[in-house]
C-alpha positions in Angstrom: -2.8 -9.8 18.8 -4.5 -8.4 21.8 -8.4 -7.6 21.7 -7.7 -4.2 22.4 -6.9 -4.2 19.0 -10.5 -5.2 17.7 -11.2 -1.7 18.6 -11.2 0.4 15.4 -8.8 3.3 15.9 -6.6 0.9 17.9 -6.9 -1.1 14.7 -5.4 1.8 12.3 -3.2 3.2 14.8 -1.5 -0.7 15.0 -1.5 -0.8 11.1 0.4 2.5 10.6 3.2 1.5 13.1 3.5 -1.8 11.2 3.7 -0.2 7.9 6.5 2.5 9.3 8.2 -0.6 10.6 8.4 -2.0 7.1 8.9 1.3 5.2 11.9 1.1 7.8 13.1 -1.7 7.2 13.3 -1.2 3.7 15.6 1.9 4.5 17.7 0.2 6.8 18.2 -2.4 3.8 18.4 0.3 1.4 21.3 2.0 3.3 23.2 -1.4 3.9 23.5 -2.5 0.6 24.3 1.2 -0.8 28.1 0.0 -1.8 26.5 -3.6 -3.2 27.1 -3.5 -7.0 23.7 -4.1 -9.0 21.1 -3.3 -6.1 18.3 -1.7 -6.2 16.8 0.1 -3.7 13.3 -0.7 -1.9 10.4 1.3 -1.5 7.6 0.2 0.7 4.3 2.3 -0.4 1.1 2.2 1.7 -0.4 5.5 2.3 -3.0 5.0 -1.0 -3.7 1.1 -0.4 -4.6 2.9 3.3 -6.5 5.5 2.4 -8.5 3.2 0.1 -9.0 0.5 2.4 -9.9 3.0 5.2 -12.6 3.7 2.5 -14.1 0.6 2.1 -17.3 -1.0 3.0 -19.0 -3.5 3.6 -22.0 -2.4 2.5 -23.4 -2.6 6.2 -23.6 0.6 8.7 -23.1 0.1 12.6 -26.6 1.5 13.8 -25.8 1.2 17.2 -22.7 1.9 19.4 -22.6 -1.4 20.4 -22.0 -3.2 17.2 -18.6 -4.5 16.1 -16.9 -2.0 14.2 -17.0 -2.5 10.7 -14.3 -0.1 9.2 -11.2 -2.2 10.7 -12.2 -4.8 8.1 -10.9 -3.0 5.5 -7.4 -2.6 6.8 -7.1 -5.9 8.7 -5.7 -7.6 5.4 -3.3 -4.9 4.2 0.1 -5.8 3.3 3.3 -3.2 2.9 3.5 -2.8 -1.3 7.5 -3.4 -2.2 8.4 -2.0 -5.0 11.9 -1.3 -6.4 13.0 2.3 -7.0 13.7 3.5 -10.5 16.0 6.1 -9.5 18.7 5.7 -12.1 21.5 3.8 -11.4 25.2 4.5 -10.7 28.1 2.5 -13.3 28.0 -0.2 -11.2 24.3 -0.3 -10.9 23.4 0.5 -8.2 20.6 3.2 -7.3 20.6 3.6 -3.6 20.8 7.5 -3.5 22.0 7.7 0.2 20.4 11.4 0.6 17.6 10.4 -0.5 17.3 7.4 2.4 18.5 9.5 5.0 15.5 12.0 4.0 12.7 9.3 3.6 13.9 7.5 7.1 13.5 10.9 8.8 9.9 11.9 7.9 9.1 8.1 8.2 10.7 8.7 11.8 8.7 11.3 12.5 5.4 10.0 11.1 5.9 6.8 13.5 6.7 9.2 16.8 3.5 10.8 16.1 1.7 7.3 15.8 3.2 6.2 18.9 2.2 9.3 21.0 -1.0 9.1 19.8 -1.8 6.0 20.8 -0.1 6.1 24.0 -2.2 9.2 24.3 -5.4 6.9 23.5 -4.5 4.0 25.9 -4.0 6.6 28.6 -7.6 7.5 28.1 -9.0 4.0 28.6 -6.7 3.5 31.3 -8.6 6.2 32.8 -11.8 5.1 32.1 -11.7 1.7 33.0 -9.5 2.8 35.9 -12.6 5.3 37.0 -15.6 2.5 36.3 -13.3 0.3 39.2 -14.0 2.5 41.4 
């Protein structure tokens, strides 16, 4: 990965996309396998494990502007949760509630749209910066 990403918010902005990616994936699966007798659907969870690790410390403070940040630590290391659904399942056992993954993939759309705006809004703005220290 690029150094750009060493940069805190770069750092949770990166790990949000990746996590939509996989809650996306798990949809995609999810809607493919929704005639497949016996499956069960997917569900990627990672808002909490987020939050938490967005959260943690290291029991160190950055004093100064110019020390490494210390909050992407916390998040560098998390991993998409799978779990499987216990929606309850059709005759044939399957529990793929196509509604239902329709819904979830459109907010988990939307949530990934704003993550990609905003940090094409925040490499704009060091674009800019380092574009104006050039000259």
């Amino acid at each position: 990965m690029s150094d750009i990403f060493k940069i805190r918010e770069f750092g949770y902005l990166q790990k949000g996309l990746d996590m939509a990616l996989a809650r996306q994936g798990a949809i995609t699966a999810n809607i493919a396998n929704s005639s497949t007798p016996g499956y069960k659907a997917v569900r990627v969870d990672f808002e909490e494990s987020m939050k938490a690790a967005l959260g943690k410390s290291l029991g160190m403070k950055e004093t100064n502007p110019g020390h490494l940040p210390l909050g992407m630590k916390g998040v560098q290391n998390l991993k998409p949760q799978y779990r499987e659904s216990q929606d309850t399942p059709r005759l044939d056992g399957n529990n793929v509630n196509l509604d239902q993954e329709f819904s979830i993939g459109a907010v988990n759309t939307i949530n990934y749209k704003v993550l990609t705006a905003v940090t094409t809004k925040r490499l704009k703005t060091l674009l800019a910066v380092i574009n104006s220290a050039k000259k």
